[in-house]
N, C-alpha and C positions, 0 to 999 in steps of 0.2 A: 439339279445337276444332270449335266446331259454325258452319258458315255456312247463313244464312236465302239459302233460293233460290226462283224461281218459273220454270215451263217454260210455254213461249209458242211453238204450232202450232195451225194452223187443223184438224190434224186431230184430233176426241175419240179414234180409235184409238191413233194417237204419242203424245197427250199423257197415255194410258194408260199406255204402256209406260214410258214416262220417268220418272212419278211411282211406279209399281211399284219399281224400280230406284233411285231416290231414299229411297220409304220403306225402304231393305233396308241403307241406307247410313247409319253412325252419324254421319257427318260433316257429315250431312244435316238442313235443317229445312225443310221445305214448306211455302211463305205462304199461294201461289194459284197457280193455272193459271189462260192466258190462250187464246183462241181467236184475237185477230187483236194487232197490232201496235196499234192505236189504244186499246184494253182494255188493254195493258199501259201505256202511255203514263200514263194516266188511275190506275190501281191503282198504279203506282212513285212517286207523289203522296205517299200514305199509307200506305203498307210500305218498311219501312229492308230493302234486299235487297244478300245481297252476290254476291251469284251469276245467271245468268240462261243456261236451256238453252233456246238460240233458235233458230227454224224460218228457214227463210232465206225462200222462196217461199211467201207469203201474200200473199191478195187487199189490193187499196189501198195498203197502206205495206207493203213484204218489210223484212226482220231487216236489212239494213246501213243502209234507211233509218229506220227507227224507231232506230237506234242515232244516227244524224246530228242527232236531235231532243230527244235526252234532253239533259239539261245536266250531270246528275251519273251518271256513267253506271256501272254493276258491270260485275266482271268476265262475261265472257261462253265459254258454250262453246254455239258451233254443232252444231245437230244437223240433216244434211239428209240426202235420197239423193243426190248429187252431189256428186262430188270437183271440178269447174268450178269453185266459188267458196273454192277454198283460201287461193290468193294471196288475191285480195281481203282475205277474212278476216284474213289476216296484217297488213294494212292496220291492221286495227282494232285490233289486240293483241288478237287475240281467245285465252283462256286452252289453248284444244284445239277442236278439229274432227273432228266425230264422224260417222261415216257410217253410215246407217241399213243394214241390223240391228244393234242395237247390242249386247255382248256384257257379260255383268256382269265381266268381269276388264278389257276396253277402259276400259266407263264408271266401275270404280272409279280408275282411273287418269288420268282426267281429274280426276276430286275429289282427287286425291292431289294434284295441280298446284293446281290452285283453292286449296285449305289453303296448301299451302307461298307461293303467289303471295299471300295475307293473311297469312299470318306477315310476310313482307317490308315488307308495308305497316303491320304494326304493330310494327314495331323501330324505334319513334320514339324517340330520345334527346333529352333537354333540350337538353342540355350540345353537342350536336352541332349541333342546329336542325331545322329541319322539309326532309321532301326529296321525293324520287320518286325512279320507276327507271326507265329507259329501254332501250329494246333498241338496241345496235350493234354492228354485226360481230358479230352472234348471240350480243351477251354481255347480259345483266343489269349496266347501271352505275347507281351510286347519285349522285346531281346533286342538291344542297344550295340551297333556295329562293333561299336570302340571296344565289348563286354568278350564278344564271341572270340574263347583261343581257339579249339577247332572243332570238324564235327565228323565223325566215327561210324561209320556203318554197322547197321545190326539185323541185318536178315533183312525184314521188310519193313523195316524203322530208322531212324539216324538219331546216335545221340550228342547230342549240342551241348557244349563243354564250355561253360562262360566265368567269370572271375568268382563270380559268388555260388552258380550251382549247374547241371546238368538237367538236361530234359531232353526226354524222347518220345521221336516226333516219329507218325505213322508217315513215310516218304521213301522215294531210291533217292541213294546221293545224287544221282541226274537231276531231279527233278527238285531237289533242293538246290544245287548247287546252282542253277536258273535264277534264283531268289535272290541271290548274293550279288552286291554290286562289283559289277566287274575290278579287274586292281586290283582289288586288297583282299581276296583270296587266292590258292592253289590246290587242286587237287594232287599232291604230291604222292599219292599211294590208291588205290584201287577203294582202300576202305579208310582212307584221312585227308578230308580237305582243313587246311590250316589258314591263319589268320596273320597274314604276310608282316602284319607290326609285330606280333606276339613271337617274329623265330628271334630267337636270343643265338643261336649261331645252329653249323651243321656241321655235317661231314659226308663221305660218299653213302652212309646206309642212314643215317639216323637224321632227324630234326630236333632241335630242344627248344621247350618252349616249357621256361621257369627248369622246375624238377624234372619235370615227363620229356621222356624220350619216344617220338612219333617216328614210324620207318618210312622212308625213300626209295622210291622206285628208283633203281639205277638210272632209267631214262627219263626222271622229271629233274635232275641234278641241273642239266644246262637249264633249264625253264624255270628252275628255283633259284637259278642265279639273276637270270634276266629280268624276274620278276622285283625281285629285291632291290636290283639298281635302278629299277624304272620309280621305288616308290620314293 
């Protein structure tokens, strides 16, 4: 399995050694390198990429904010000098974090995760339905579109509310709500994205979904409407 990747540092020496190390890996296919986060922004337009070996501290937009801006975003493995921004990272699902100097047996080993983490995302079954995967209590669970009514923010977690149980997932609703196929969610409130089959009706404050009443931002009311007629 070969994944299309591009490494994005503001510096030409790192972003040397990266793509060296890249080319030397069969797993590997090299789009572009980028020098700053806005460059990338702009080229992930027109390149289908399933990988991204991202600098964290770049001038204008650093690597956690350029990831807050994408909308369909690859997996990601951080490459910095700084073990500080780990957590964070973890935030992001970020695939591996890599600490500059990087070593060919370290950086094969993140491509080894990278592969295995798109294998996962392509063990689509018809007959099962469309899903994702989520990380909790440090496991890989697999969570069935059709399952998800909505998902709840909790400080620096989301909890994922599905017909048989809840789970809470270390994420910002941003960063989850990227994960979600477009359509058939909404973010309807600051801290409740909802699952556009699951609203059983609304009104100007509230959304129902079964028993539970979820609240409405005044100004997602026309976006909850439009969304609904589109499905």
């Amino acid at each position: 399995m070969i994944l299309n990747c591009v490494v994005v540092d503001d510096s030409a020496i790192q972003r040397l050694s990266i793509v060296k190390l890249i080319e030397n890996n069969n797993h590997l296919n090299l789009i572009a390198e980028y020098s700053s986060a806005l460059e990338t922004k702009n080229g992930l337009n027109t390149h289908k990429v399933d990988l991204i070996f991202l600098d964290i501290e770049m001038p204008v937009l650093n690597g956690f904010e350029l990831l807050d801006v994408l909308n369909n975003k690859p997996q990601i493995v951080f490459v910095t000098g700084k073990t500080e921004y780990a957590f964070k990272a973890f935030n992001y699902d970020a695939t591996d974090y890599l600490q500059k100097p990087i070593t060919r047996e370290r950086f094969s080993q993140a491509v080894d995760k990278a592969v295995e983490q798109h294998k996962l995302k392509l063990d689509f079954n018809q007959e099962e339905g469309e899903h994702i995967f989520v990380k909790s209590n440090l496991k890989k669970r697999k969570v069935y579109i059709r399952d998800i009514k909505w998902i709840e923010a909790l400080g620096d977690y989301v909890k994922l509310v599905t017909e048989d149980t809840s789970l809470v997932v270390l994420s910002t609703m941003k960063a989850f709500e990227h994960e979600l196929p477009e359509g058939k969610f909404l973010r309807i409130h600051k801290s409740y994205i909802v699952n556009l089959d699951k609203v059983d009706r609304f009104n100007s404050k509230n959304v129902e979904v079964g028993a539970y009443e979820i609240p409405l931002s005044r100004n997602k009311k026309t976006q909850l409407v439009d969304a609904l007629n589109s499905i």
